[in-house]
Structure formats: C-alpha cells, structure tokens
PASEBA-1860 file (N, C-alpha, C; in nm, 3 decimals):
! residues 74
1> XXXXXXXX> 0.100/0.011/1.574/-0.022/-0.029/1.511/0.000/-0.167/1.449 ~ -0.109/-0.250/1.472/-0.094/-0.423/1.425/-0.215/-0.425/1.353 ~ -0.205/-0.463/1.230/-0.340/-0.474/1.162/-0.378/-0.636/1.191 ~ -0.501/-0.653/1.223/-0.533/-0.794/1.222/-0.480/-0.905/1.045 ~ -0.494/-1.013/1.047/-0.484/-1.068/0.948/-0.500/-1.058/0.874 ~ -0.651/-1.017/0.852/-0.752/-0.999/0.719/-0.719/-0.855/0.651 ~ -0.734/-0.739/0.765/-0.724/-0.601/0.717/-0.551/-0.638/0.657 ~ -0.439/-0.693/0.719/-0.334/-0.681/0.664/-0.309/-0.721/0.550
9> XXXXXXXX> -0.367/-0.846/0.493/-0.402/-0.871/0.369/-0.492/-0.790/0.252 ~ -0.587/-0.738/0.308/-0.664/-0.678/0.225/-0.559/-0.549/0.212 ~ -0.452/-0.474/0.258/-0.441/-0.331/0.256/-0.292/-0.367/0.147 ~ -0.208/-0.516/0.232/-0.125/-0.574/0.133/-0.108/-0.575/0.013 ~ -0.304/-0.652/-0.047/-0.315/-0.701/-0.183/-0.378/-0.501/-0.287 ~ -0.435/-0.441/-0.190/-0.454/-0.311/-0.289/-0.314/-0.216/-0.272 ~ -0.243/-0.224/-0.180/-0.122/-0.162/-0.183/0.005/-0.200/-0.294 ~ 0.005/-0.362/-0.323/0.104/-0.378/-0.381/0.033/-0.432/-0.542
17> XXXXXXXX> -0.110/-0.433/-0.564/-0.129/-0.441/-0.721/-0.239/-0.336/-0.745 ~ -0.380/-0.337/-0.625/-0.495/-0.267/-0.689/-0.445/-0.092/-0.702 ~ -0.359/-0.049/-0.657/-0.351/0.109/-0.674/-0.219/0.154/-0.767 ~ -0.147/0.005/-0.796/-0.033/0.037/-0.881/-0.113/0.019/-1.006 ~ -0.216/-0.075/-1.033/-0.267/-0.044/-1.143/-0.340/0.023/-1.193 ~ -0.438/0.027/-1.132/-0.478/0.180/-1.110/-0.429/0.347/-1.140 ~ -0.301/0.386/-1.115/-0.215/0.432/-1.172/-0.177/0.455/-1.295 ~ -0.152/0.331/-1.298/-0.105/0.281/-1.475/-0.214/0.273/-1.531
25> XXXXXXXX> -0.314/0.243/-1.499/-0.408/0.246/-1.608/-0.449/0.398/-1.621 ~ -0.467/0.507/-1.529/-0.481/0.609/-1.559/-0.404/0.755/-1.631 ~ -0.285/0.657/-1.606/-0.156/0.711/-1.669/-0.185/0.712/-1.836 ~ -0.205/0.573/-1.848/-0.182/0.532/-2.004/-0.321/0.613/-2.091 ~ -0.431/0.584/-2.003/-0.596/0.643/-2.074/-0.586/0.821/-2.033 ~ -0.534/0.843/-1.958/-0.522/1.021/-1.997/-0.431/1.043/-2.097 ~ -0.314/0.967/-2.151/-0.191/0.945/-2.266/-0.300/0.952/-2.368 ~ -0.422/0.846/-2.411/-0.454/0.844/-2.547/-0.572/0.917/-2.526
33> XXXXXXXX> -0.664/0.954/-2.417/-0.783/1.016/-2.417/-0.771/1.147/-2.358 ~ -0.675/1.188/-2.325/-0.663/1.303/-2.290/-0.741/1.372/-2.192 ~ -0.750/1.216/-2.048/-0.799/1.277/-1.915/-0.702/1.389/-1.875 ~ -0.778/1.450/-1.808/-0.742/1.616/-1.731/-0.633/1.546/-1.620 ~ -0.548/1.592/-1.570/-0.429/1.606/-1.476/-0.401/1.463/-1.475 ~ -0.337/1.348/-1.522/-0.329/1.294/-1.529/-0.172/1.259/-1.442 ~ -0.044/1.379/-1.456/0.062/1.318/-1.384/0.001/1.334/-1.246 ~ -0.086/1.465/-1.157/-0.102/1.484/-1.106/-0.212/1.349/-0.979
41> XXXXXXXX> -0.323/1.297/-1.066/-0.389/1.194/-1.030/-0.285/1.040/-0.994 ~ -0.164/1.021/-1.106/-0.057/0.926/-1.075/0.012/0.947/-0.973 ~ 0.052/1.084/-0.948/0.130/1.118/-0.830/0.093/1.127/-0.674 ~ -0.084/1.141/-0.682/-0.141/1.111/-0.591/-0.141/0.967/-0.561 ~ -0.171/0.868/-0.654/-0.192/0.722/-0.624/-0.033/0.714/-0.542 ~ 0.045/0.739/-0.616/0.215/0.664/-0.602/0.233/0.721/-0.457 ~ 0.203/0.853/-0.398/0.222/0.924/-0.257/0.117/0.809/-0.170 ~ -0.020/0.819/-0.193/-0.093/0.707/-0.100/-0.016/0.583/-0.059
49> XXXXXXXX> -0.027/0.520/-0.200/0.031/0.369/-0.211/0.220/0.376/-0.147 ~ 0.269/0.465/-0.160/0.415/0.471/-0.024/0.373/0.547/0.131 ~ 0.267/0.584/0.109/0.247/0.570/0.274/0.172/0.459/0.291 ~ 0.104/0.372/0.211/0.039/0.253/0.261/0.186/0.176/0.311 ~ 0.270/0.153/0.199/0.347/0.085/0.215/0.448/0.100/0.358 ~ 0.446/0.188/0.380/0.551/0.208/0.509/0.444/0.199/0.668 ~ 0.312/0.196/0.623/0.204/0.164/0.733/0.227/0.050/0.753 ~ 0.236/-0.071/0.648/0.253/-0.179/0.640/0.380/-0.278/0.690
57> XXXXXXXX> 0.469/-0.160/0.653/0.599/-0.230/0.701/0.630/-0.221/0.858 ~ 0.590/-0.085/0.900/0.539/-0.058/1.046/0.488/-0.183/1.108 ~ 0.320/-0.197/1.054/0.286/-0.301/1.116/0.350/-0.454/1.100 ~ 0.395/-0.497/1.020/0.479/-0.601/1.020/0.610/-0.610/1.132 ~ 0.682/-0.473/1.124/0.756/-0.472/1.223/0.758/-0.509/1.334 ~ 0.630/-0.462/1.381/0.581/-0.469/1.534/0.520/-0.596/1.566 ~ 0.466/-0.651/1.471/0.424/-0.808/1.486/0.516/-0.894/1.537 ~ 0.614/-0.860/1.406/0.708/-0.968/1.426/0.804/-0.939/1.552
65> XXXXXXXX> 0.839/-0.835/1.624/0.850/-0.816/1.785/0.788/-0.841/1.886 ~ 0.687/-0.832/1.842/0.579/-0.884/1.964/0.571/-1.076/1.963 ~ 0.639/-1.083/1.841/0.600/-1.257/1.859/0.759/-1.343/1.950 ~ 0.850/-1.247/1.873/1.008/-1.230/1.892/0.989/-1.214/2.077 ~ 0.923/-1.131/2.144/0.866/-1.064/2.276/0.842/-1.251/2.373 ~ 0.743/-1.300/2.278/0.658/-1.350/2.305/0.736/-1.465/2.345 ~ 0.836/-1.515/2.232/0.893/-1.628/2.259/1.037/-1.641/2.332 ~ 1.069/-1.516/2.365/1.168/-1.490/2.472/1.113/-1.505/2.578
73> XX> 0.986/-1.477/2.634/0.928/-1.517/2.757/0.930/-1.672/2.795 ~ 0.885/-1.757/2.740/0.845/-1.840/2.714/0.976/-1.913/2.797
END
C-alpha cells in the first residue's frame, strides 16, 4: 500500500501530533473532571495511533523500493 502525497501527509501530521494530543488532553480532563473510562479511551487512541504508525512505515517502505526499483532500471 502507497499512500499518495497528500493522504501521506495528512495521516503523518494526525498520527504523529493530532491523536497524541488528543490523548493527553483526555487523559489530563478525565484526571480533574472526572470523564468516565478515561485509561481506557487513552488506550484506544495509543492502539490506533501504533497501527497508524506502522501503516505508515509500511507505506514509506514500499515507496522508497519502488523508487530504489526505479532507478536500478534506469
């Protein structure tokens, strides 16, 4: 799987800040407000956000072989 440019960026920029903070912010406001399941909601983000991350590294992988592919032909 190769994500185009844009999707790889967009999945990049919520994988490595919008869902870590996210997290943390829900971590800290169930701490003083006493949201309901709160490790449980963190532990969900942190499981998503490491399978994003290894989707990601996947697709990077394969890019960078296919370009590696590309310029061995050449």
């Amino acid at each position: 799987m190769i994500f185009s440019n844009k999707v790889y960026d967009v999945l990049k920029w919520v994988t490595q800040i919008a869902l870590p903070s996210l997290g943390t912010l829900y971590f800290a406001l169930s701490e003083i407000w006493h949201f309901p399941y709160g490790p449980e909601v963190v532990g969900t983000i942190s499981a998503v956000t490491a399978a994003m991350g290894i989707m990601l590294g996947i697709s990077n992988y394969q890019y960078k072989k296919m370009l590696r592919e590309r310029n061995a032909v050449k």
